[in-house]
C-alpha positions in Angstrom: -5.3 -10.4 96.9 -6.9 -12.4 94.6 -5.7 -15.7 92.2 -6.9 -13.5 89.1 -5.0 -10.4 90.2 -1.5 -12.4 91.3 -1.8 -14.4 87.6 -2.1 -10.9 86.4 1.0 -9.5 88.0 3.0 -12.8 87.3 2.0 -12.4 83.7 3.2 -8.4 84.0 6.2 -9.5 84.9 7.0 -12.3 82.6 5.9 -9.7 79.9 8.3 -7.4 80.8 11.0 -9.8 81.0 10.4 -10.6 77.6 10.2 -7.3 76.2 13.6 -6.9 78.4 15.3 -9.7 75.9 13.7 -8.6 73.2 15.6 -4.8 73.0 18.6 -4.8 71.6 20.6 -3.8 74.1 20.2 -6.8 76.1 20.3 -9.1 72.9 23.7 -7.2 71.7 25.6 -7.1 75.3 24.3 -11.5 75.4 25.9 -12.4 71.7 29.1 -10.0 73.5 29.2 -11.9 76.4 28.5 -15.6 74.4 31.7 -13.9 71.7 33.9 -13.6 74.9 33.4 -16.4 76.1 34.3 -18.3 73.2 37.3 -15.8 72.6 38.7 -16.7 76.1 37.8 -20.5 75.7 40.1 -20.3 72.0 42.5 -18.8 73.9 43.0 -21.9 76.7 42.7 -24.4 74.4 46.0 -22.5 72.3 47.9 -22.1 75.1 47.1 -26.1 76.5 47.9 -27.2 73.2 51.4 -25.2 72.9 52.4 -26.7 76.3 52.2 -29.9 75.1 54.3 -29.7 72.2 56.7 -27.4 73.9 57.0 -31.0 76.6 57.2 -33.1 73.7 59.7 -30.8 72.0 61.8 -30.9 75.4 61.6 -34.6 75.5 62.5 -35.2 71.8 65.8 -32.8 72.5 66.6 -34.6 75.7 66.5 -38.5 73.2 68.7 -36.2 70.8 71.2 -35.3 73.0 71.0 -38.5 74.7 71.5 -40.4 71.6 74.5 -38.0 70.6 76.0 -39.0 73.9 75.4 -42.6 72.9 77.1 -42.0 69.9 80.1 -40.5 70.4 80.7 -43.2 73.1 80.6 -45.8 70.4 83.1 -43.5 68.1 85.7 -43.8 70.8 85.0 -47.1 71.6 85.7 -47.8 67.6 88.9 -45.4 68.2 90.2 -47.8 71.2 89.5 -50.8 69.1 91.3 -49.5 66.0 94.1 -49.0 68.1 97.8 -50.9 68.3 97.3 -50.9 72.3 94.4 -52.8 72.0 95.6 -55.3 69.6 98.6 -56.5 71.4 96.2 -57.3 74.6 94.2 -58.7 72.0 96.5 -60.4 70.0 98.0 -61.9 73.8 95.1 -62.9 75.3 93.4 -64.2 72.3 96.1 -65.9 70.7 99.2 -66.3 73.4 101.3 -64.6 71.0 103.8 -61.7 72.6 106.1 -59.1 71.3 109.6 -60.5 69.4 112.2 -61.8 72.0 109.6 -62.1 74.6 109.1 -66.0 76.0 105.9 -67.3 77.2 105.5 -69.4 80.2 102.8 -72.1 80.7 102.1 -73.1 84.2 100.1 -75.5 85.2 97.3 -74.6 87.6 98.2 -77.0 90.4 102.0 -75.9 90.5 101.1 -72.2 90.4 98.5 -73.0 93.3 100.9 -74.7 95.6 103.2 -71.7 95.9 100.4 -69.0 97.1 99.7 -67.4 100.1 95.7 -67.9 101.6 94.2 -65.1 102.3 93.8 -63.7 105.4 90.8 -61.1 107.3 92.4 -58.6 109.9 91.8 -61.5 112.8 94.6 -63.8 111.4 91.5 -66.1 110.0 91.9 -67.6 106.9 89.1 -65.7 104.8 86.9 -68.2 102.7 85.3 -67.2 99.5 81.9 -65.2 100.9 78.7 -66.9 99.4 76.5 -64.6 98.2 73.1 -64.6 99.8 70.0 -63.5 97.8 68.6 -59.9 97.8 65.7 -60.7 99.9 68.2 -62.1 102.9 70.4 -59.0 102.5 66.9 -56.9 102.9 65.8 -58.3 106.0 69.2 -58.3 107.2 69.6 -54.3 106.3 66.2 -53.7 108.3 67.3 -56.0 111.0 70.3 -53.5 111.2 68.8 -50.1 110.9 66.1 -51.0 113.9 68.4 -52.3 116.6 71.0 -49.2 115.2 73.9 -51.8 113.9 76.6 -50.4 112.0 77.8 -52.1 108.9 
């Protein structure tokens, strides 16, 4: 075969694939296809966009009901503060005043002191005040425990 006659068929061909887009079958079932497309794409974006305010909607209900519980918290707070109970331990604490016919007692620190007992552990030891050690110590300390299968 020769060049001239292989340009002529490729030429055939590309001519026929034109005519091919120039009916209007073809052209009609295209702008179809490019109408669905766009259709479907519409259709995503509505339903990504609902999702997102149905979450914020959820999250907005959940501050609202968190608030509410907030709220009604305070109220009965208020309620407790409003009421005679509180005010006597107020009113005693505060002030060192008591009920009528009741006597207050003032002790000094170092004669109520000298009449207590020390505390004691199980072992009969006198317990001393624990120092707390820092949370870095009490990490180490927890992994130390866990790999050589200590209890606490």
């Amino acid at each position: 075969m020769s060049l001239k006659q292989t340009l002529q068929n490729y030429f055939e061909t590309a001519f026929r694939a034109a005519l091919g887009l120039r009916d209007i079958r073809v052209a009609g079932q295209v702008v179809f296809g490019i109408i669905v497309v766009l259709v479907s794409w519409s259709g995503v974006k509505a339903i990504d966009t609902n999702y997102q305010l149905q979450q914020q909607i959820t999250t907005l209900q959940q501050q609202n009901d968190l608030q509410q519980l907030e709220n009604s918290n305070l109220g009965l707070q208020n309620d407790y503060y409003n009421s005679d109970q509180y005010l006597e331990l107020s009113a005693r604490q505060n002030f060192g005043l008591g009920l009528p016919g009741e006597k207050e007692l003032i002790v000094p620190k170092n004669v109520a002191l000298a009449y207590t007992v020390p505390i004691s552990s199980s072992d009969g030891t006198s317990a001393k005040p624990a120092v707390e050690a820092p949370a870095y110590q009490k990490n180490i300390q927890a992994w130390v425990n866990f790999f050589l299968h200590r209890q606490n």
